[in-house]
C-alpha positions in Angstrom: 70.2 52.0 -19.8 68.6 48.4 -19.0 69.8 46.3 -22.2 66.9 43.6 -22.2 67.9 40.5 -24.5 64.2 39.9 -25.3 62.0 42.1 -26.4 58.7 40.2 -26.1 59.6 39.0 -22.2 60.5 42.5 -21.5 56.9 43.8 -22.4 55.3 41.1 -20.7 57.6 42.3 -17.7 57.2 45.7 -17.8 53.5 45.2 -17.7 53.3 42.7 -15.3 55.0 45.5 -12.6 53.1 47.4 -10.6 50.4 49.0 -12.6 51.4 52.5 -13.8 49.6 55.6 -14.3 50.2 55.4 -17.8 48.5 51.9 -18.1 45.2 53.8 -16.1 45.1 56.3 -18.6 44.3 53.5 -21.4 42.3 51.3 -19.4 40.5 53.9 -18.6 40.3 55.3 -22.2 39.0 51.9 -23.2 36.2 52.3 -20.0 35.1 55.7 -21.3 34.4 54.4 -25.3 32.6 51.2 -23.3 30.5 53.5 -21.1 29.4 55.8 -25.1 29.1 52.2 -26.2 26.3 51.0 -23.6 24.8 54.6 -24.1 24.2 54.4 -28.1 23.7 50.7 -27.7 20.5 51.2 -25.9 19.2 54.5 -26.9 16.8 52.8 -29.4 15.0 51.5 -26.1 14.8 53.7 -23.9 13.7 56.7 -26.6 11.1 53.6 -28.0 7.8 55.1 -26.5 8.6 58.7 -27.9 9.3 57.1 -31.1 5.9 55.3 -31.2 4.2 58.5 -30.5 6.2 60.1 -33.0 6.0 58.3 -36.1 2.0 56.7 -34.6 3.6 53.4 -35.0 2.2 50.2 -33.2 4.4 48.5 -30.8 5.7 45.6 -33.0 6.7 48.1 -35.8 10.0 48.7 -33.1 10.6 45.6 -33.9 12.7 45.3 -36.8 14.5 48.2 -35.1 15.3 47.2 -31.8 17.0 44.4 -34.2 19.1 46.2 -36.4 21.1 47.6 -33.9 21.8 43.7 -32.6 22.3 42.8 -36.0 24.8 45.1 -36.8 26.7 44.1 -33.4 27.1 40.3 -34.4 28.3 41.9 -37.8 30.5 44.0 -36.5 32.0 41.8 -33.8 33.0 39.0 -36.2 34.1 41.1 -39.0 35.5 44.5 -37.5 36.4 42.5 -34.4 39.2 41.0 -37.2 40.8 44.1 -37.9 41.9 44.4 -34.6 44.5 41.6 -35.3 44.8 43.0 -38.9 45.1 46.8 -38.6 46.2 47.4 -34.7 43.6 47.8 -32.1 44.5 51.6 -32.3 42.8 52.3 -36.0 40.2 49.8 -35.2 39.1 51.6 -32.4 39.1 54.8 -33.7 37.4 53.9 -37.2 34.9 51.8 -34.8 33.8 55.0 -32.6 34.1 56.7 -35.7 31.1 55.0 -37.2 28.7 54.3 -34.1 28.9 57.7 -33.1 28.5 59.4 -36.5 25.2 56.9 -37.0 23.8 57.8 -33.5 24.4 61.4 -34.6 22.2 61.3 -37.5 19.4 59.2 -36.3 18.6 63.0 -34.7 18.0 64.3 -38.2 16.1 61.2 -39.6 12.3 61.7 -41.5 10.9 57.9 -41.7 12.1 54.9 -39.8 13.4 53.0 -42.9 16.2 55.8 -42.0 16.6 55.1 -38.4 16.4 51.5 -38.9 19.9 52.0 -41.9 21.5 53.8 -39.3 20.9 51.5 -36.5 22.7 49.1 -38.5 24.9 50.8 -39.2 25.9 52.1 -35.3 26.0 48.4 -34.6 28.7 47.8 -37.0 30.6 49.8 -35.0 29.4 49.1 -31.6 30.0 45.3 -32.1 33.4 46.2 -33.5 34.3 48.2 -30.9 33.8 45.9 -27.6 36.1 42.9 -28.7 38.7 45.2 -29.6 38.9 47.7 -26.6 38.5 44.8 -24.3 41.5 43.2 -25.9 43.3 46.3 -25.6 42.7 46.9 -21.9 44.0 43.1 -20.9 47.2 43.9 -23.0 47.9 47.2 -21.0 47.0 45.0 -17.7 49.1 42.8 -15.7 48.5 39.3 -15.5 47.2 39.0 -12.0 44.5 42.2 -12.7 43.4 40.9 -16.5 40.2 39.3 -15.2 39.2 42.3 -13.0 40.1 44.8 -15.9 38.1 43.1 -18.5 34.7 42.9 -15.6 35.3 46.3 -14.9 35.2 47.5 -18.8 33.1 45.3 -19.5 30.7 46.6 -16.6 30.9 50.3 -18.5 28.4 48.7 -20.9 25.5 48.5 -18.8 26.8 51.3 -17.3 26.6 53.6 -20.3 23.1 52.5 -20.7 22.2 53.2 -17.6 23.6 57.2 -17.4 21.6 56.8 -21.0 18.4 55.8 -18.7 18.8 58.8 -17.0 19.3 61.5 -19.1 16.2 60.4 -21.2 14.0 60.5 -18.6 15.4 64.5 -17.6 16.1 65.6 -20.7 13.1 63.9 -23.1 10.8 66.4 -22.1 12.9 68.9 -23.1 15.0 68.3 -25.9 12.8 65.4 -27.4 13.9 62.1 -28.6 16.7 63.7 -31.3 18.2 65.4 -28.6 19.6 62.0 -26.7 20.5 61.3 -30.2 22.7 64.2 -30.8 24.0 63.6 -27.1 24.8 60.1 -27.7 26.6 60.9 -30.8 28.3 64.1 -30.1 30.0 62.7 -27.1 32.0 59.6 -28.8 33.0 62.0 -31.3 34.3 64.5 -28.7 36.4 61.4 -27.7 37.3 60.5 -30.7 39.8 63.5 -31.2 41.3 62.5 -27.3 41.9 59.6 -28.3 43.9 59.9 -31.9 46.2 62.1 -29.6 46.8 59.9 -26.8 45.3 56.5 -27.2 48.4 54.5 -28.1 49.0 50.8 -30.0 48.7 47.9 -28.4 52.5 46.8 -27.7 52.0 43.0 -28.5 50.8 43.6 -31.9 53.7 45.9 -33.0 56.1 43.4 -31.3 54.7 41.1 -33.6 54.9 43.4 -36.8 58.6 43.7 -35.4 59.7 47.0 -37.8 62.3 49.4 -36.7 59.6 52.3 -35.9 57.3 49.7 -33.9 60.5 49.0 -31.9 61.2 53.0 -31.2 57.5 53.4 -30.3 57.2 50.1 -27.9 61.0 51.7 -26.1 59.0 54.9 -25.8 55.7 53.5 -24.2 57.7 51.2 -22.2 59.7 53.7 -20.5 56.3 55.5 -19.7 55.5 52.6 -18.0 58.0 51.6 -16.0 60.2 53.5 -13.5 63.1 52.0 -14.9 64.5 53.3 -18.6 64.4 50.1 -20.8 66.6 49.8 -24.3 66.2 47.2 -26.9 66.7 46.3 -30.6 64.6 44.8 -33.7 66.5 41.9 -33.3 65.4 41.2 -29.5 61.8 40.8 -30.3 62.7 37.9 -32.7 61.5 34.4 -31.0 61.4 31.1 -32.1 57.9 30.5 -33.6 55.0 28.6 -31.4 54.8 25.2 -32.0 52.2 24.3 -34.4 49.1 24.0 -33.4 46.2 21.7 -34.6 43.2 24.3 -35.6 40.2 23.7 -34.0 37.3 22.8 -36.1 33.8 23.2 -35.2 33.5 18.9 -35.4 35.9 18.8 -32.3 32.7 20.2 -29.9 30.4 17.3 -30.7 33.3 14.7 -31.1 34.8 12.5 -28.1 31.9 12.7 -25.6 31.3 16.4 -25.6 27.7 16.8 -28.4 25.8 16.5 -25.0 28.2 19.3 -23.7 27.8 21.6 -26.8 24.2 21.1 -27.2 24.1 22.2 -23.3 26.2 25.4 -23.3 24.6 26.5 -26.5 20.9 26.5 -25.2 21.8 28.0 -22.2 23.5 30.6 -23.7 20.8 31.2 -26.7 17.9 30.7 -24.5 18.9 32.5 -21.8 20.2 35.8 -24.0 16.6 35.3 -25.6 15.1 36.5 -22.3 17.4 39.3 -21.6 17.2 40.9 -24.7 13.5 40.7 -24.9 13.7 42.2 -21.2 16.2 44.7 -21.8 14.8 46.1 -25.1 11.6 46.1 -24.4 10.9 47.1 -21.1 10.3 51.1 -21.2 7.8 50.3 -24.1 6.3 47.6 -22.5 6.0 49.7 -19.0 4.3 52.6 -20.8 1.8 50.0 -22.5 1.2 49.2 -18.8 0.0 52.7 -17.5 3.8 53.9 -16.3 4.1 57.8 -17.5 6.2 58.6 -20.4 8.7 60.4 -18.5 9.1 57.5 -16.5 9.7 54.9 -18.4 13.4 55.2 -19.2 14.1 54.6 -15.6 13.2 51.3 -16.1 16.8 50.8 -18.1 18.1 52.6 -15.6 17.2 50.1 -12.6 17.8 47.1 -14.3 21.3 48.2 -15.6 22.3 49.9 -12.2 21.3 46.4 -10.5 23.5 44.1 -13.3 26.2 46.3 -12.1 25.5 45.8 -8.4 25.3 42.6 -9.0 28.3 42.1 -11.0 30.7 43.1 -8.8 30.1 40.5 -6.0 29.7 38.0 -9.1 33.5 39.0 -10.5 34.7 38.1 -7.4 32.8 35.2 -6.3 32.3 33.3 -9.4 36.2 32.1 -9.8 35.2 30.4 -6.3 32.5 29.0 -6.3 30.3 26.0 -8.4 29.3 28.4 -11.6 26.5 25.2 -12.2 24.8 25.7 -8.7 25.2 29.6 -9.4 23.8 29.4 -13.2 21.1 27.5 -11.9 20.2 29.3 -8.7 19.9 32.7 -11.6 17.4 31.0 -13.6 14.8 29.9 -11.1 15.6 33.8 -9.5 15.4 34.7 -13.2 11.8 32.4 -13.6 10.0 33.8 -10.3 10.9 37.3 -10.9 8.8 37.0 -14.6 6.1 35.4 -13.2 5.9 38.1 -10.1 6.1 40.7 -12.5 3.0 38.9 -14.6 1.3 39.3 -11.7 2.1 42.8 -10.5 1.8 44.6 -13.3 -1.8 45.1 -13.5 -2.0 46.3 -10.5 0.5 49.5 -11.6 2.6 49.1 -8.1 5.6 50.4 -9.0 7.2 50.3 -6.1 7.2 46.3 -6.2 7.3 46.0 -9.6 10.8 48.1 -9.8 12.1 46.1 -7.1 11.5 42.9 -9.4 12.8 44.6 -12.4 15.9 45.6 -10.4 16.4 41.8 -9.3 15.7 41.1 -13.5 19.6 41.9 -13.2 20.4 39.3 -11.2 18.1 36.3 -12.6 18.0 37.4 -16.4 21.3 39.3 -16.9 23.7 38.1 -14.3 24.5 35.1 -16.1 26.2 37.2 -19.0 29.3 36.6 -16.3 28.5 33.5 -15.1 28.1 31.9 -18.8 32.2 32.4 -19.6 33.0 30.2 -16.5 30.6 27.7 -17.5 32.5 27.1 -21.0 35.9 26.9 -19.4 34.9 24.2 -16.9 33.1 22.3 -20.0 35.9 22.1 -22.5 39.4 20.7 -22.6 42.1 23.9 -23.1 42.7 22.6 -27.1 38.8 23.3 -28.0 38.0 26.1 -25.4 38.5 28.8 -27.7 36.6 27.7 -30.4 33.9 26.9 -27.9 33.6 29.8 -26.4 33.2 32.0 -29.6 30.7 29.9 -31.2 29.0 29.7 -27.5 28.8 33.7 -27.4 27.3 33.6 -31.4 24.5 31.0 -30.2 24.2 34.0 -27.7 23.9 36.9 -30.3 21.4 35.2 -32.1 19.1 34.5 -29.5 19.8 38.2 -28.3 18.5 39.5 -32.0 15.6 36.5 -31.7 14.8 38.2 -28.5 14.6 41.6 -29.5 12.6 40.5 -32.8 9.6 38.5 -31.1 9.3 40.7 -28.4 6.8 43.3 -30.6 5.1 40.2 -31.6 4.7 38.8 -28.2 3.2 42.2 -26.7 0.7 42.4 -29.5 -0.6 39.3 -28.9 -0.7 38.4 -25.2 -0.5 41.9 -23.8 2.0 43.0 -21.0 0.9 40.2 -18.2 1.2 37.7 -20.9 4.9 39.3 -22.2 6.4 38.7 -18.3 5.3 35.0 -18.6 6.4 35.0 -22.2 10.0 35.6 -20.4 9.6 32.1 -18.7 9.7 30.0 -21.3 13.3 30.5 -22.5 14.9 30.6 -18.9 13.2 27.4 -18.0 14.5 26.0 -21.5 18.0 27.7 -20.7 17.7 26.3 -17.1 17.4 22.5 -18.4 20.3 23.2 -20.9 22.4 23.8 -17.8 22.0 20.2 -16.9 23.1 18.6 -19.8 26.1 20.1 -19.4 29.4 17.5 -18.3 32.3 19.5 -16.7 35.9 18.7 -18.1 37.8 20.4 -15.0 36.3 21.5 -11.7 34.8 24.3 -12.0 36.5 26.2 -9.0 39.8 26.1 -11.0 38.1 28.2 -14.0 39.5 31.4 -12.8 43.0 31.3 -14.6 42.0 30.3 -18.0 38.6 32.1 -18.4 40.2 35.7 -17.7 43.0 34.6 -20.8 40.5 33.9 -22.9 37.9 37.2 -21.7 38.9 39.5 -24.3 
């Protein structure tokens, strides 16, 4: 046996080997409860148009629910996002899957949309909760040089998940009706639920930092799974001197020694520009359907614009690390502004072809900066306030995501569907000015490094 004098190295070494099949197996546990994630995140959407026949609503009665579900995410990721750090990512996870999917399930057996829009919350709760946690869990089981590509990758089974959603609606709608893709999009997570209490394991940093005897019996056990060599340690080994203290970061730091302009910049563009996506992304099948597109066919609308964020994303995981994120950001919101005002003036004209294509390019100049945007912060901030900056950057985001979905009802009832797609302008070209306010603390080609630490 290997006797390893530190405990805490000796995980960060066993990790950092060559990635073993073990470590798959809980990244890719962590992909699959992203991929039921993105499908229960945007069922609400892409089953709107049958709910608006169903109950005879008018479009902005959606409203309120394409909200809750947001709501409940920004909920959920600040406070059930904690017990991650509190309870182990492993309980978290599984109380976190446990609700979304048990509130999907139900929305199939609902009467009134008071209902649907408690459940919704509720679902979100757990959705938000979920996504912070399983991200954290997959860069822990990752090594160092594949963090940032594990993180895109999981994070990629978001838009994914809606966009197998996407597809089954518009097969299976017609058949089984809107409960159906409920009882679907619950079932499955709860399926996986009972997989993973039987194999999804702990993350090993946390127990090393509970540091009690059976935390140091089950991090030998994983450890060994993981690595081709057998590894032995005690309780006393994962005892290390404590960090040096750090000053906390307070929310005064991001608008003291020249950086207000900087703040005030990277919060617009993130608020603004999650404004447009979300009033895209919830929206669209309702608002296609208002234009003349057939029922059936509506949910493929989700589908093409989460199939092309993925398409695009891939390149943009690589390429952002190398290249000026500004020039990039900006580049995405002019894409992002002639793409809305193309589909203002296509979509009278019901050529769907065309108006696809634009929809699918929607991915690139609305929702391709959801990647871009954590690369922007990095490059803004000095390393003391980053992390501070980049969660209340991504909260500026969340609430212009559950603006976005709120006004959207409201917007369509008054200006009508041409009016919606230049509607969509207004924010990106707000967002797009935010961008240059925006002073750079580091080059931004050397954002790589720091921005996948601070990913998850």
């Amino acid at each position: 046996m290997e006797k390893v004098e530190q405990g805490k190295s000796l995980i960060k070494e066993v990790i950092n080997q060559k990635i073993s099949p073990y470590q798959w197996m809980v990244i890719l546990l962590c992909f699959i409860i992203a991929l039921c994630d993105g499908f229960d995140t945007q069922a609400i959407a892409f089953t709107a148009p049958a709910l608006l026949e169903h109950f005879n609503l008018q479009p902005g009665a959606l409203a309120p629910i394409l909200t809750a579900g947001i709501v409940g995410m920004t909920v959920g990721a600040m406070l059930l996002g904690l017990l991650g750090d509190k309870l182990g990512r492993r309980k978290t996870l599984l109380f976190c899957t446990a609700i979304f999917s048990s509130a999907t399930l139900l929305t199939a057996f609902v009467s009134n949309v008071e209902q649907i829009f408690i459940l919704r919350v509720i679902a979100g709760l757990g959705m938000g909760g979920a996504t912070p946690v399983l991200l954290a869990l997959a860069a822990e089981y990752s090594p160092q040089r594949f963090k940032g590509t594990v993180t895109t990758g999981v994070l990629l089974a978001l838009p994914a998940g809606a966009m197998f959603g996407g597809l089954l609606a518009a097969k299976m709608l017609p058949v089984v009706g809107w409960q159906g893709i409920y009882m679907i999009g619950g079932a499955l997570p709860l399926v996986l639920l009972i997989v993973l209490y039987f194999v999804l394991p702990e993350s090993l940093e946390y127990m090393a930092q509970k540091n009690s005897v059976s935390n140091v019996a089950t991090i030998q056990k994983i450890l060994n799974k993981i690595s081709p060599k057998a590894v032995s340690f005690t309780q006393a080994d994962l005892i290390t001197a404590n960090p040096a203290d750090q000053n906390k970061a307070k929310l005064s730091i991001l608008f003291q020694n020249g950086l207000a302009r900087t703040t005030a910049g990277v919060w617009g563009t993130y608020f603004f520009n999650w404004i447009a996506w979300f009033m895209l992304l919830s929206w669209l099948p309702t608002i296609l359907k208002q234009a003349g597109l057939a029922p059936e066919q509506a949910p493929y609308a989700s589908v093409t614009v989460n199939a092309a964020f993925i398409i695009f994303a891939i390149p943009l995981a690589y390429w952002l690390p190398k290249l000026n994120t500004a020039k990039i950001l900006t580049f995405m919101l002019f894409t992002g502004v002639a793409v809305v005002i193309g589909l203002g003036l296509l979509i009278e004209t019901q050529q769907w072809g065309y108006i696809f294509a634009l929809i699918a390019l929607a991915g690139f100049g609305i929702g391709g900066q959801q990647l871009a945007l954590n690369y922007l912060v990095v490059a803004a901030y000095p390393t003391q306030v980053r992390a501070t900056a980049t969660g209340w950057a991504i909260g500026m985001g969340r609430m212009g995501a559950i603006i976005g979905s709120a006004i959207g009802g409201i917007v369509l009832t008054s200006y009508g569907v041409t009016g919606y797609f230049y509607a969509l302008g207004v924010p990106l070209i707000i967002a797009l000015c935010c961008v240059f306010l925006i002073k750079y603390q580091m080059p931004l080609q050397k954002a790589q490094t720091d921005c996948a630490e601070i990913s998850h």
